[in-house]
C-alpha positions, 0 to 999 in steps of 0.5 A: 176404024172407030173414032176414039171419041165423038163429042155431042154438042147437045145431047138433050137436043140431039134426035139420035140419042135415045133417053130411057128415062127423063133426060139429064144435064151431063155428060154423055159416053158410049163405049164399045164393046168387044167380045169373041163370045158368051157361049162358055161358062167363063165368060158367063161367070166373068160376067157375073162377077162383072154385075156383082163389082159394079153393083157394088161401085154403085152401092158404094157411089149412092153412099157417097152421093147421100153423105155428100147431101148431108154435108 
């Protein structure tokens, strides 16, 4: 069984941490996932959905984000 959670000191210094793209001050979370399978349609239209909803939460934080700048 996993650990429930692993703490990284450094992050940026880490050598098993891979960064796609320039590396940032922050926080750093994994998360695992589980799933039986993805060959029905169901669950690739819950995946869908699941794009659409996060897409939406990161239009809806980049919003905050610019108000936020202004303030």
């Amino acid at each position: 069984m996993l650990p429930k959670f692993i703490v990284v000191p450094e992050v940026v210094r880490e050598n098993k941490i891979h960064f796609f793209k320039v590396p940032r001050l922050g926080s750093y979370m994994a998360v695992r996932l589980e799933y039986q399978t993805c060959l029905f349609e169901e669950a690739y239209e819950a995946g869908v959905n699941d794009m659409i909803r996060v897409n939406e939460l990161k239009r809806l934080q980049d919003e905050e984000k610019v108000i936020h700048k202004q303030t």
